[in-house]
N, CA and C atoms as an extended XYZ file, in Angstrom:
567
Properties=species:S:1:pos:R:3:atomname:S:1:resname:S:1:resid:I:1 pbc="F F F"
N        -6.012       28.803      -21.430 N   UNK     1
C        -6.313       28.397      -20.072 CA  UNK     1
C        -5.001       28.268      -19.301 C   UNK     1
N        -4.650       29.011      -18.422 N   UNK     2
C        -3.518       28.875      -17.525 CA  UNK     2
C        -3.759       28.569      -15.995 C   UNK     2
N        -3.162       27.389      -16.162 N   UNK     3
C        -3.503       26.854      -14.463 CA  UNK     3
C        -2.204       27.140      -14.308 C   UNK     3
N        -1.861       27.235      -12.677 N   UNK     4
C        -0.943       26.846      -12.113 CA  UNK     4
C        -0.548       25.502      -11.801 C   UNK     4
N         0.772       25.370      -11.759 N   UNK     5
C         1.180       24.244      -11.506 CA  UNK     5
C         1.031       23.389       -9.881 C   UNK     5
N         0.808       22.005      -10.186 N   UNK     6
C         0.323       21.729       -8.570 CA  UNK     6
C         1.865       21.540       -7.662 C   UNK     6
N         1.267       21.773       -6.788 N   UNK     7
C         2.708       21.562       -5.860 CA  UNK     7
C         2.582       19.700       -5.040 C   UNK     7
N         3.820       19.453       -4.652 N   UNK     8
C         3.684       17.771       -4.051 CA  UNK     8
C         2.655       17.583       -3.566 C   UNK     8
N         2.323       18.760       -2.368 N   UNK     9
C         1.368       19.001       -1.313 CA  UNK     9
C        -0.025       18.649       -1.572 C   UNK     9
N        -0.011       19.519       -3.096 N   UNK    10
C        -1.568       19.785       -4.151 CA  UNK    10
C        -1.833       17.683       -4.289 C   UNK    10
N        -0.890       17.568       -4.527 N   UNK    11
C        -1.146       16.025       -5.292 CA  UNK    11
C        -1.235       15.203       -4.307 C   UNK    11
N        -0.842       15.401       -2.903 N   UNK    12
C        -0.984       14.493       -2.451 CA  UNK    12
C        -1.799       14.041       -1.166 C   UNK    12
N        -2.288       12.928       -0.737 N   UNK    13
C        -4.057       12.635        0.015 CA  UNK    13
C        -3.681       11.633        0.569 C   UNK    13
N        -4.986       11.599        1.619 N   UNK    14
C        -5.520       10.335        2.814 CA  UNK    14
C        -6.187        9.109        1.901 C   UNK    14
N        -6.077        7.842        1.566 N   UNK    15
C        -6.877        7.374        1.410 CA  UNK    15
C        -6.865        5.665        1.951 C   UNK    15
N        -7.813        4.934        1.711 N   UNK    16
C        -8.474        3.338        1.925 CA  UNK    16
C        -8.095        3.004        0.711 C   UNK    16
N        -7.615        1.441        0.834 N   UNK    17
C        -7.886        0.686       -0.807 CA  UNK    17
C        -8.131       -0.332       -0.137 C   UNK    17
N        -8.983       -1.024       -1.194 N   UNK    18
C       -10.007       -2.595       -0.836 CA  UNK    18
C        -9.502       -3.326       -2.512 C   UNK    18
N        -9.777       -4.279       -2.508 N   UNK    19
C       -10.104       -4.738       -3.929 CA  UNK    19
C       -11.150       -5.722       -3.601 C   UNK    19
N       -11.723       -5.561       -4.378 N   UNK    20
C       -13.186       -6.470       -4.503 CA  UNK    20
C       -13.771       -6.901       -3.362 C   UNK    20
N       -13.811       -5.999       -2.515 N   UNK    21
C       -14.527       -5.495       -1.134 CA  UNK    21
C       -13.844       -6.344       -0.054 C   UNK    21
N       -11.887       -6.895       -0.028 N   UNK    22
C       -11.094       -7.223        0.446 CA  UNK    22
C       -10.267       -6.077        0.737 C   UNK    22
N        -9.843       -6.128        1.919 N   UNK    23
C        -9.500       -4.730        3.057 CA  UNK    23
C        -8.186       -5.771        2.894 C   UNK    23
N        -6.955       -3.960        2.786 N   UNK    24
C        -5.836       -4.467        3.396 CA  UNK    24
C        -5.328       -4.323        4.934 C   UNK    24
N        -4.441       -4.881        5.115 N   UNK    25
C        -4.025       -4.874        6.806 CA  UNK    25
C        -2.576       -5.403        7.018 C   UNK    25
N        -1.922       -5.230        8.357 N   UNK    26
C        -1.277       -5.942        8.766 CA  UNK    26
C        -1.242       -6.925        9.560 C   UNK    26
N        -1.007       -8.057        9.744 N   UNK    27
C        -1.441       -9.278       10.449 CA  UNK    27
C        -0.804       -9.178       11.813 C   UNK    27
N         0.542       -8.374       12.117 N   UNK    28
C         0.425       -8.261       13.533 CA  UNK    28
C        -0.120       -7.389       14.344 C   UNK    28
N        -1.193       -6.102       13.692 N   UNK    29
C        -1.605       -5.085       13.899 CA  UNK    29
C        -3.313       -5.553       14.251 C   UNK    29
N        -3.222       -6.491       13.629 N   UNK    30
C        -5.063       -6.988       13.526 CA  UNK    30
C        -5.562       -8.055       14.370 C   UNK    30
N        -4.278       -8.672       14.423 N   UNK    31
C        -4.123       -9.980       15.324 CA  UNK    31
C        -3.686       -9.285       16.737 C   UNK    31
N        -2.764       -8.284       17.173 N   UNK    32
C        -2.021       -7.949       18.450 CA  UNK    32
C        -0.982       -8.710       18.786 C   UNK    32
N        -0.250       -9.340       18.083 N   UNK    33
C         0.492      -10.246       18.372 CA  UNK    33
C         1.663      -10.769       17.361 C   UNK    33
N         2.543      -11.296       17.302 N   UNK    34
C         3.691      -12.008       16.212 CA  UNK    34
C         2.971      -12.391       14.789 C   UNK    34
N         2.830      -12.499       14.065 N   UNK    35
C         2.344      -13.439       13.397 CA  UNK    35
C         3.576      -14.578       12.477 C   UNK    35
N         3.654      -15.430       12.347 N   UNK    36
C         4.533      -16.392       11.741 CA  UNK    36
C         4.203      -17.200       10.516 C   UNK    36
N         4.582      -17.722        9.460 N   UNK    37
C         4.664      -18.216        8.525 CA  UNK    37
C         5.833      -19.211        8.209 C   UNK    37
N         5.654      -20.133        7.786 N   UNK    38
C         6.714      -21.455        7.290 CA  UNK    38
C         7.143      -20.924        6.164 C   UNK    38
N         8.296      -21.019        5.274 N   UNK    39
C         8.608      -20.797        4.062 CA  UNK    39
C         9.011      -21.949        3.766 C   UNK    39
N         8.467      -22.311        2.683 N   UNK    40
C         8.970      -23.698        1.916 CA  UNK    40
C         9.951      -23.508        0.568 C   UNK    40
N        11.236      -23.668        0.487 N   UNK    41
C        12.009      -23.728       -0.901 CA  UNK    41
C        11.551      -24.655       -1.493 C   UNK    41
N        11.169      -25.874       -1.176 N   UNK    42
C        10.608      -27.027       -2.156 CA  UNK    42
C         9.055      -26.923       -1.580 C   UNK    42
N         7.840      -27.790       -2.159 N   UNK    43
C         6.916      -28.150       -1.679 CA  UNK    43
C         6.315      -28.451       -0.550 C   UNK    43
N         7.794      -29.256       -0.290 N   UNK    44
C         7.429      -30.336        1.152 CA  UNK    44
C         8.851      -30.044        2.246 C   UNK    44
N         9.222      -28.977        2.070 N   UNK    45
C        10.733      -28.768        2.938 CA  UNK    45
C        10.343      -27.301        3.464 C   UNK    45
N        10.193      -26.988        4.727 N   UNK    46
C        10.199      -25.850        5.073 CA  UNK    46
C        11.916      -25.693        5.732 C   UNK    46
N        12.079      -24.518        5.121 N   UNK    47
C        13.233      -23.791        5.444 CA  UNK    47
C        13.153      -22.734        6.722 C   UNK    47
N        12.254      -22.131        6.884 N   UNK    48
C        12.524      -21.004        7.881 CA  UNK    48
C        11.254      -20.486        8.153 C   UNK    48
N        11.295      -19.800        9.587 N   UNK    49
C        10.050      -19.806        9.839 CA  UNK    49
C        10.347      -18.057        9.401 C   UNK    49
N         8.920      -17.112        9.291 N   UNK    50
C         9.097      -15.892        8.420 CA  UNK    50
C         8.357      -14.978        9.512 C   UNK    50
N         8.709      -13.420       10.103 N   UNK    51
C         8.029      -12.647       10.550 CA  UNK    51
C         7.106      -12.164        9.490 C   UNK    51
N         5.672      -12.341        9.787 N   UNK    52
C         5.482      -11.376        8.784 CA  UNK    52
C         4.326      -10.342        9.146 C   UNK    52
N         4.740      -10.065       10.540 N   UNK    53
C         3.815       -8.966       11.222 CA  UNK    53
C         3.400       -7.735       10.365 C   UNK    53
N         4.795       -7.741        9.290 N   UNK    54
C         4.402       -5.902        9.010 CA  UNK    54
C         4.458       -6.149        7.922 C   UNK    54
N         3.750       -7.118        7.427 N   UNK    55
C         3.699       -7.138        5.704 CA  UNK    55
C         2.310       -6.853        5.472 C   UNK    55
N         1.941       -6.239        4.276 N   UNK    56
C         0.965       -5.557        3.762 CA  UNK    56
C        -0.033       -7.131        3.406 C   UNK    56
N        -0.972       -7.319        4.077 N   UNK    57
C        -1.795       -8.623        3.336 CA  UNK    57
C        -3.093       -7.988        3.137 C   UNK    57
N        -4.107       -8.865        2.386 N   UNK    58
C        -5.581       -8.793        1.865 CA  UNK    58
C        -6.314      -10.059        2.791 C   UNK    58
N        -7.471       -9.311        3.122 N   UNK    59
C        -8.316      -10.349        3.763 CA  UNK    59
C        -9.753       -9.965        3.538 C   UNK    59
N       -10.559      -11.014        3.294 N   UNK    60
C       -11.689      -10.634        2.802 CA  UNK    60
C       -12.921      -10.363        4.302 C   UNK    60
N       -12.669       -9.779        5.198 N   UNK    61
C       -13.391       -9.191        5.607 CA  UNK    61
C       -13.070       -7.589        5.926 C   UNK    61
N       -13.798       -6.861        6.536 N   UNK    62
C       -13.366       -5.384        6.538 CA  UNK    62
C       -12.915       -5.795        8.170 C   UNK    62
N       -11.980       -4.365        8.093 N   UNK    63
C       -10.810       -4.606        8.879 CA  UNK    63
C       -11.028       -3.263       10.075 C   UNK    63
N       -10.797       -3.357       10.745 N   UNK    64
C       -11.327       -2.516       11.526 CA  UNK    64
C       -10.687       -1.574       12.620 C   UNK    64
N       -10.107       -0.552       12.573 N   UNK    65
C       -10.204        0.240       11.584 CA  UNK    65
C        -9.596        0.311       10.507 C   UNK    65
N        -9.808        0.765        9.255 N   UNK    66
C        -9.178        0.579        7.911 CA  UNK    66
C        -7.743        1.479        8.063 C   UNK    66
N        -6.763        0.344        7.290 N   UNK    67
C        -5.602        1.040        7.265 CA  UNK    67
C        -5.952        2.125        6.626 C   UNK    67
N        -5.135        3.571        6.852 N   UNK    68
C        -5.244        5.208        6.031 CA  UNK    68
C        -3.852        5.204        5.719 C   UNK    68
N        -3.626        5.543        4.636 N   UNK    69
C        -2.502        5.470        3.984 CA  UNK    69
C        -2.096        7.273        3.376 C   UNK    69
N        -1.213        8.165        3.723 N   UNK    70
C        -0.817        8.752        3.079 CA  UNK    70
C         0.284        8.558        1.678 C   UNK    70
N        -0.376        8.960        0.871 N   UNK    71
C        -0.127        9.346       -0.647 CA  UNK    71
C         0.585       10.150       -1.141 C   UNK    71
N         1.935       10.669       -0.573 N   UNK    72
C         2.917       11.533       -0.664 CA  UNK    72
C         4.226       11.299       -1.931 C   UNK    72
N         3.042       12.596       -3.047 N   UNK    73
C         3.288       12.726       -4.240 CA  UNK    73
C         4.693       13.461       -4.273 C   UNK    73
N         5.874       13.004       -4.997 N   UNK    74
C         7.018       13.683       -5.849 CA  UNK    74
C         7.416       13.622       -6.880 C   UNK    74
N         7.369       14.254       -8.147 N   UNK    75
C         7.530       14.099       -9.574 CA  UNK    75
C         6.845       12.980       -9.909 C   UNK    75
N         5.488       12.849       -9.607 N   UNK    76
C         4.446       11.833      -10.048 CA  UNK    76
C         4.438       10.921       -9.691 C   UNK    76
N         5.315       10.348       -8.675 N   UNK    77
C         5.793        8.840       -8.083 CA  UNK    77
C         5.243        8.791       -6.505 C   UNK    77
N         4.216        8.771       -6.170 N   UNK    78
C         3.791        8.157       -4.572 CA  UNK    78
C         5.042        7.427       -3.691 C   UNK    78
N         5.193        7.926       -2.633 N   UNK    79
C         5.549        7.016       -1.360 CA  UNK    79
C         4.210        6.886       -0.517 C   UNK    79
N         4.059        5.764       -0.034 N   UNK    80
C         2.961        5.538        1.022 CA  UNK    80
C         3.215        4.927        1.909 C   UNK    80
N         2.576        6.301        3.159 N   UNK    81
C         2.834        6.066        4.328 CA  UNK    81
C         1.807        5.489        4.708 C   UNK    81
N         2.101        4.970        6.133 N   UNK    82
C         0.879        4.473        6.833 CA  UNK    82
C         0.546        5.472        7.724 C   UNK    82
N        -0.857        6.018        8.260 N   UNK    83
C        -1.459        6.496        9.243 CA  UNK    83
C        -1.739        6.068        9.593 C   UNK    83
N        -2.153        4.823       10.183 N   UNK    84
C        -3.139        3.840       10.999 CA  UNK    84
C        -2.583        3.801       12.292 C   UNK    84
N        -3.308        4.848       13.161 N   UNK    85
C        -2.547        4.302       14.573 CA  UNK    85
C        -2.270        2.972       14.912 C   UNK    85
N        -0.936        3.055       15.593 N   UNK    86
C        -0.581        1.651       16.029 CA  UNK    86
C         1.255        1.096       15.576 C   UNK    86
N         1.301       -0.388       15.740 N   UNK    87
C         2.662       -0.231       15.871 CA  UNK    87
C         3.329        0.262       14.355 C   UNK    87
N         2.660       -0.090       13.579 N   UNK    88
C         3.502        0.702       11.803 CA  UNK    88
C         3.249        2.120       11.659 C   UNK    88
N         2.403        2.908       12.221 N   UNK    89
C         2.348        4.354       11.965 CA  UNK    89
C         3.337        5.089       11.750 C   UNK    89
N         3.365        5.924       10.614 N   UNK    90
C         4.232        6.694        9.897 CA  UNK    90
C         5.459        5.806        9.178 C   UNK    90
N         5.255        4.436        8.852 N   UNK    91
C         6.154        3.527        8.488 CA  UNK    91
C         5.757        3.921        6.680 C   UNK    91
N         6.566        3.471        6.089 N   UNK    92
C         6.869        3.422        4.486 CA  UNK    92
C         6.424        2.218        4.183 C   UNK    92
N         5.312        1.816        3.058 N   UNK    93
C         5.127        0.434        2.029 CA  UNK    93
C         6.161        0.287        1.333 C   UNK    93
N         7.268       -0.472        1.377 N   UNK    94
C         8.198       -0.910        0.683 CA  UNK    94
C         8.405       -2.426        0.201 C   UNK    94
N         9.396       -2.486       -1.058 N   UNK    95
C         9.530       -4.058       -0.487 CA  UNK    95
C        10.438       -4.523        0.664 C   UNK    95
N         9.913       -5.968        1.188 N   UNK    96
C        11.188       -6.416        1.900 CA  UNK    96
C        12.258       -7.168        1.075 C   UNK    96
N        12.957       -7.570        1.833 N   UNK    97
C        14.113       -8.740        1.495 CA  UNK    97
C        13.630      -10.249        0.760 C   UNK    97
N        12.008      -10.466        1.290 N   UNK    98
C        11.363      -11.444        0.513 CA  UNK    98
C        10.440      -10.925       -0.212 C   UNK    98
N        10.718       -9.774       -1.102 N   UNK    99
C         9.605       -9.388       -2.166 CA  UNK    99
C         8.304       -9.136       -1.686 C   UNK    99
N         8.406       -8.860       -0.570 N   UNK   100
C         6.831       -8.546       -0.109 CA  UNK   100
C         6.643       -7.075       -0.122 C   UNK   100
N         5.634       -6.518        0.250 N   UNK   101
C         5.682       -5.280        0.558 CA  UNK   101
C         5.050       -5.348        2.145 C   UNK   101
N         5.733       -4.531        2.889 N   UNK   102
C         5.696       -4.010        4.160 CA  UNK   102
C         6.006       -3.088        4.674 C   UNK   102
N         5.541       -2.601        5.977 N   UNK   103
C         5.586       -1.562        6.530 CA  UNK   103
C         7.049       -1.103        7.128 C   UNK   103
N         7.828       -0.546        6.620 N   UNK   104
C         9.435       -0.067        6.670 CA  UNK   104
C         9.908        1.275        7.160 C   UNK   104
N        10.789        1.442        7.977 N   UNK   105
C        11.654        2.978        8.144 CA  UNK   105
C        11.917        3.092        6.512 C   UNK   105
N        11.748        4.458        6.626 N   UNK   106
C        11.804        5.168        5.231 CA  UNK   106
C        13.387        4.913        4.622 C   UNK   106
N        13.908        4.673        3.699 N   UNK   107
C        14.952        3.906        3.186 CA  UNK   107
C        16.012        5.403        1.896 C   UNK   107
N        15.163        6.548        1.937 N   UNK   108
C        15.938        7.094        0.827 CA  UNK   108
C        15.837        6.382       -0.298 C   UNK   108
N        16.605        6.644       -1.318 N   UNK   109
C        16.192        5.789       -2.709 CA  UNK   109
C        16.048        4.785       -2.540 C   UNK   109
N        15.926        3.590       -1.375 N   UNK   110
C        15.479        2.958       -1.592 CA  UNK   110
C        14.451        2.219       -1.142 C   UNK   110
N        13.582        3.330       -1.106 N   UNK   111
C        12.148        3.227       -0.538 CA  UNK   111
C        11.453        2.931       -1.562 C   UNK   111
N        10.400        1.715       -1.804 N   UNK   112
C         9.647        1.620       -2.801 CA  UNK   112
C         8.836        2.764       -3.295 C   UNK   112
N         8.671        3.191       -4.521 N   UNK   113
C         7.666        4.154       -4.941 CA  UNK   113
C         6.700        3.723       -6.073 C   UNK   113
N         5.618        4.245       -6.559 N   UNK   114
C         4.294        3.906       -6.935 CA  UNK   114
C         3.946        4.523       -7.765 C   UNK   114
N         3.520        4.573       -8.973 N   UNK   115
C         2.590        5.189       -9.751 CA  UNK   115
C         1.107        4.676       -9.724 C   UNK   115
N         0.000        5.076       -9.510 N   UNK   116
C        -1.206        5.182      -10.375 CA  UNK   116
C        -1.750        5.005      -11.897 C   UNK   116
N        -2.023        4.332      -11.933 N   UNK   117
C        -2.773        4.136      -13.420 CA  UNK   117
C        -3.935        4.388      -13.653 C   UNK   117
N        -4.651        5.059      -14.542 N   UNK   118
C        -6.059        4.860      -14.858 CA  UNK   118
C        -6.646        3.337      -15.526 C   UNK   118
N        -7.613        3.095      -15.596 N   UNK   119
C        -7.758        1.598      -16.070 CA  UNK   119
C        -7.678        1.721      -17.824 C   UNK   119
N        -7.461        2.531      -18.182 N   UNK   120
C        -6.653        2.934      -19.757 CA  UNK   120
C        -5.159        2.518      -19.463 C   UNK   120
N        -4.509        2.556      -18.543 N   UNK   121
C        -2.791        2.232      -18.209 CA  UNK   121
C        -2.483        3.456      -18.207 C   UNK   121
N        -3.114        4.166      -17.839 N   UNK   122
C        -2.231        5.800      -18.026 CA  UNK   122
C        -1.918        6.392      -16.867 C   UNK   122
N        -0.939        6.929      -16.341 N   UNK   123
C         0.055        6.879      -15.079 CA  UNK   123
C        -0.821        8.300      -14.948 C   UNK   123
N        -1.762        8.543      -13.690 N   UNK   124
C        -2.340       10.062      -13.510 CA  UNK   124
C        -1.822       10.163      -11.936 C   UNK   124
N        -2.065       11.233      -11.975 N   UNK   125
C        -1.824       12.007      -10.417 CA  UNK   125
C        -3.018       12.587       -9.780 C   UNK   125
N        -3.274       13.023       -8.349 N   UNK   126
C        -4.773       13.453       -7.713 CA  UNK   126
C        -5.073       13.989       -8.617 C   UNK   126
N        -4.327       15.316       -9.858 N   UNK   127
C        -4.582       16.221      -10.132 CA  UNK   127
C        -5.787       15.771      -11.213 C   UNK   127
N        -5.508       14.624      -11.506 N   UNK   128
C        -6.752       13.385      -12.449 CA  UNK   128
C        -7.727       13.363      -12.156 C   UNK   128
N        -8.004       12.880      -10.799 N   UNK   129
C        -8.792       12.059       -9.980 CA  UNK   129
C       -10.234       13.266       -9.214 C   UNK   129
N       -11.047       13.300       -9.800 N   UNK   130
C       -12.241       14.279       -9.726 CA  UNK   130
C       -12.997       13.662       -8.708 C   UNK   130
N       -13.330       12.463       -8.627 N   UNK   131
C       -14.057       11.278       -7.515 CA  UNK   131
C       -13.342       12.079       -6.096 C   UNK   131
N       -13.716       11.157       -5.056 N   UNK   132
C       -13.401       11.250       -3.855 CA  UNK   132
C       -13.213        9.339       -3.907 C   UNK   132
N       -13.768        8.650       -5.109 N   UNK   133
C       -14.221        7.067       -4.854 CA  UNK   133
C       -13.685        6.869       -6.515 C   UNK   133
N       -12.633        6.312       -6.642 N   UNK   134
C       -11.978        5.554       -7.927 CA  UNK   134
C       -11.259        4.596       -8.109 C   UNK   134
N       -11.611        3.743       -9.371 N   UNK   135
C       -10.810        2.606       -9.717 CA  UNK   135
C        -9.343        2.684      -10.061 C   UNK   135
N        -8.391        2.428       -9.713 N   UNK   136
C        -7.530        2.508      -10.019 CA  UNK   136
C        -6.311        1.242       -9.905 C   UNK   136
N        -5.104        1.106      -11.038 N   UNK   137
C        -4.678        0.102      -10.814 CA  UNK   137
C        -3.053        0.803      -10.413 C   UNK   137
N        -1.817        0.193       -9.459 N   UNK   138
C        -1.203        0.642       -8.847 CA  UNK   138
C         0.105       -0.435       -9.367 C   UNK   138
N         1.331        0.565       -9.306 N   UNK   139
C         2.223       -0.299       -9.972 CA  UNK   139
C         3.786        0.477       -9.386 C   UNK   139
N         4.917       -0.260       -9.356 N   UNK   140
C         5.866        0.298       -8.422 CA  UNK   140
C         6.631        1.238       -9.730 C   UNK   140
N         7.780        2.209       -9.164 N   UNK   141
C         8.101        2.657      -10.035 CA  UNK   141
C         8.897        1.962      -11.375 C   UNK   141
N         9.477        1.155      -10.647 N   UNK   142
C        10.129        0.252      -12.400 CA  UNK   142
C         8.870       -0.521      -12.991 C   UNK   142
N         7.505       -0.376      -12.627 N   UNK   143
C         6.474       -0.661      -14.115 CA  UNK   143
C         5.751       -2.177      -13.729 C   UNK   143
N         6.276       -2.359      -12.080 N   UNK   144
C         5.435       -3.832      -11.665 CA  UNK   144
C         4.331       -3.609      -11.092 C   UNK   144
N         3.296       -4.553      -11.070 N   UNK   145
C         2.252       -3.955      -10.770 CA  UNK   145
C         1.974       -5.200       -9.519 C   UNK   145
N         0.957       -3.840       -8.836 N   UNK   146
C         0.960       -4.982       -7.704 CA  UNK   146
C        -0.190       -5.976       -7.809 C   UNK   146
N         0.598       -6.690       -6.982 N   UNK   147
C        -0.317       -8.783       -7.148 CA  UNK   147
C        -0.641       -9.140       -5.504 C   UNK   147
N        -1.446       -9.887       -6.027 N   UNK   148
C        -1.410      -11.071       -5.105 CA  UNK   148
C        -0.399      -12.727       -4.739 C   UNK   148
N         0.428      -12.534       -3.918 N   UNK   149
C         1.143      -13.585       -4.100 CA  UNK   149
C         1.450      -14.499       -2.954 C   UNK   149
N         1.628      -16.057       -2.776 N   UNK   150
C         1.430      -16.348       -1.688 CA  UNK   150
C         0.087      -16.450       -0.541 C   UNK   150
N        -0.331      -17.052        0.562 N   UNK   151
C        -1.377      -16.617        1.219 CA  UNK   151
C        -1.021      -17.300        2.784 C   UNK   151
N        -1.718      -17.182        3.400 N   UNK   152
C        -1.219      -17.917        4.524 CA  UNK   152
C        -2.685      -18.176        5.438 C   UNK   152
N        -3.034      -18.941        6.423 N   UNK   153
C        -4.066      -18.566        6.968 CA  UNK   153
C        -4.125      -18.702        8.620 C   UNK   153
N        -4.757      -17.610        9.027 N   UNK   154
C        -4.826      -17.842       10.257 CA  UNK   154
C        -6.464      -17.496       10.940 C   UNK   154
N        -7.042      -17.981       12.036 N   UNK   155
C        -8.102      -17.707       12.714 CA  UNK   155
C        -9.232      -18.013       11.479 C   UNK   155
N        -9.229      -18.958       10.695 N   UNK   156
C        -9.941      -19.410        9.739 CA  UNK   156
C        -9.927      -18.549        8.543 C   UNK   156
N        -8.927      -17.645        8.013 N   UNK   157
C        -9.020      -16.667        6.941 CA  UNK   157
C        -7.991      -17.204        6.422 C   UNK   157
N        -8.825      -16.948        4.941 N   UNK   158
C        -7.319      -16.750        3.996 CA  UNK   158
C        -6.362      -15.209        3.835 C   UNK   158
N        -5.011      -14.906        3.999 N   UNK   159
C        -4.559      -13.554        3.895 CA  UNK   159
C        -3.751      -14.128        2.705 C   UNK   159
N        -3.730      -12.891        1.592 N   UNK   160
C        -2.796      -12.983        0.543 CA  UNK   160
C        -1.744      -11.957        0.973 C   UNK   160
N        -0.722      -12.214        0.398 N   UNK   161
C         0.598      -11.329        0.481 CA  UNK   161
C         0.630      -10.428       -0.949 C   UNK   161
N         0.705       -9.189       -0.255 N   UNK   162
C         0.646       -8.373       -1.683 CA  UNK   162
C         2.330       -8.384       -1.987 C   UNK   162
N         2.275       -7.884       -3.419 N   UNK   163
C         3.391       -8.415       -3.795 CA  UNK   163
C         3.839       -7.687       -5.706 C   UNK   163
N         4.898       -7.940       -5.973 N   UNK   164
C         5.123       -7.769       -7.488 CA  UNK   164
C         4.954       -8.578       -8.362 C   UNK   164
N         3.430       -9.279       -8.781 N   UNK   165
C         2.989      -10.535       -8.949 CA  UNK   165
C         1.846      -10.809       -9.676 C   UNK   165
N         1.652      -11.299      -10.629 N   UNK   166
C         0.532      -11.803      -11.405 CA  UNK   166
C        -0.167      -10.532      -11.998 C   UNK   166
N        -1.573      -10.429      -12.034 N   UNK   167
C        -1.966       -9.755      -12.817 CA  UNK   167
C        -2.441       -8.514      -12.106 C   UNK   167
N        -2.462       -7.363      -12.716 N   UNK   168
C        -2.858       -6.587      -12.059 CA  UNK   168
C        -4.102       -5.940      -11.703 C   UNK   168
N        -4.250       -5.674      -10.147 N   UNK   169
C        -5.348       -5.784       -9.838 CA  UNK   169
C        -5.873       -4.312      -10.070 C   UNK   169
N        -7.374       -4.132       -9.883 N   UNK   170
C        -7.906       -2.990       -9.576 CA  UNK   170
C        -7.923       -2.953       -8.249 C   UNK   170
N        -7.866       -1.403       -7.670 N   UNK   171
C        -8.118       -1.061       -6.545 CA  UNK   171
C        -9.019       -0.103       -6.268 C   UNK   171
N        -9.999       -0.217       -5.406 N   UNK   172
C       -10.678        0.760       -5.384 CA  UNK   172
C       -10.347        1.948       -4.041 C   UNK   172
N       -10.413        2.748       -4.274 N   UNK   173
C        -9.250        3.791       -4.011 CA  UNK   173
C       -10.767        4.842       -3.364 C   UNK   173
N       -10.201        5.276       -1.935 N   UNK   174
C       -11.045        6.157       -1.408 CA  UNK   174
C       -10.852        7.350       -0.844 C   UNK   174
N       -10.623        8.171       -1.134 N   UNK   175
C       -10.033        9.559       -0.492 CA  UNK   175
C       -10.996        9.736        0.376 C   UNK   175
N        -9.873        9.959        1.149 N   UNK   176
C        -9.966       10.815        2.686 CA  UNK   176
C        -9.951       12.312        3.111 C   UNK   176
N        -8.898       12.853        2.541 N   UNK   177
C        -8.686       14.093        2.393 CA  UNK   177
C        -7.758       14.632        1.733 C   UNK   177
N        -7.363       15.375        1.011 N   UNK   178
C        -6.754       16.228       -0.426 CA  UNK   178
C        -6.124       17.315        0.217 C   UNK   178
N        -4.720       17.302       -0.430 N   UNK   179
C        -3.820       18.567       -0.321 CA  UNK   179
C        -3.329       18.197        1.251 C   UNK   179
N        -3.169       17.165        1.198 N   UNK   180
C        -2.082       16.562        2.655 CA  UNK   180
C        -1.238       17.075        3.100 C   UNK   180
N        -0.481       17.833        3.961 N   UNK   181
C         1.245       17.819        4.105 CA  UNK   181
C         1.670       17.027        4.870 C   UNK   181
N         3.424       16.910        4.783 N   UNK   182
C         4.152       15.764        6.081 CA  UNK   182
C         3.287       16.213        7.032 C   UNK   182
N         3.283       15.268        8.057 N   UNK   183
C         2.667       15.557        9.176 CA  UNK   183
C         4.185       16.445       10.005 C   UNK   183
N         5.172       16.411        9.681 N   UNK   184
C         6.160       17.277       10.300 CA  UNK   184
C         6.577       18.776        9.905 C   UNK   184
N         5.191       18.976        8.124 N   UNK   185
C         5.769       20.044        7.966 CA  UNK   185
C         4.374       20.640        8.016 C   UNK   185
N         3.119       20.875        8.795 N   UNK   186
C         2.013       21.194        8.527 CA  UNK   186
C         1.809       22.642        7.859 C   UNK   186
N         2.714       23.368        7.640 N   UNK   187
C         2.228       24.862        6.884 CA  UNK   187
C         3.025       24.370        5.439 C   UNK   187
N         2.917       23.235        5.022 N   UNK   188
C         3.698       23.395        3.791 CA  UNK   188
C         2.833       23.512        2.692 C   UNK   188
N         3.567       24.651        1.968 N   UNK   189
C         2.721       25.241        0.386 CA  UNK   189
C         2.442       24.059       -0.116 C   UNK   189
């Protein structure tokens, strides 16, 4: 059986992730506005107040419209962009400076990157993924997987801060559309 080999292009897609029917978002994108957070070094001592407009959070209602995330595969390692019209579009999921992950100018090596896991732990690529609708668990390239960490609340919700943290979650993972290119290089093989 001789397949050809897939190209970045082949591997890489549009998709939604929820976990346990919790939509991700950005809080200054959903809100229209700043959003702010206290940081506490001790319990009871807040140190600084925190932007955290463009950090990647979970909220348990659906979000409207759902962030679309491009999935832009290289030697098996995802960068993900954001598509979601609005102020993060075409921004990079990276970490920040406080271990969060957020919406970032693309950084060169040191842009966070991602592998895929099957729920076996086995690191697959689209070229895996037969669904259009799969479980999958997501982990950065040095082998952390992403968490829930922190939460904050505003307009009566709880938002968690995703993060390199605790246990790892499932995601349920929704393709959009397959065999993506940059949006700057649209005839790419």
């Amino acid at each position: 059986d001789l397949r050809t080999m897939s190209t970045s292009r082949n591997k890489s897609f549009l998709a939604t992730f929820t976990v346990n029917g919790s939509w991700l978002h950005f809080p200054g994108q959903t809100f229209n506005e700043k959003v702010t957070v206290l940081h506490y070094d001790t319990p009871s001592i807040a140190t600084e107040v925190r932007d955290v407009s463009n950090v990647l959070t979970m909220i348990a209602v659906n979000v409207n419209p759902p962030l679309v995330f491009y999935c832009r595969n290289e030697d098996d390692y995802y960068t993900f962009y954001n598509r979601t019209p609005g102020p993060y579009y075409g921004k990079v999921i990276s970490k920040n400076q406080h271990d969060k992950f957020a919406a970032l100018p693309a950084a060169g090596r040191d842009t966070t990157t991602f592998n895929f896991l099957d729920l076996d732990g086995n690191i697959i690529t689209l070229d895996d993924i037969q669904s259009d609708q799969v479980d999958v668990r997501i982990q950065t390239r040095a082998g952390a997987p992403l968490g829930l960490n922190n939460k904050f609340s505003k307009i009566n919700r709880v938002h968690h801060f995703i993060g390199e943290y605790g246990t790892q979650l499932t995601w349920r993972m929704k393709i959009l559309e397959r065999n993506t290119p940059y949006i700057s290089d649209p005839d790419e093989v």
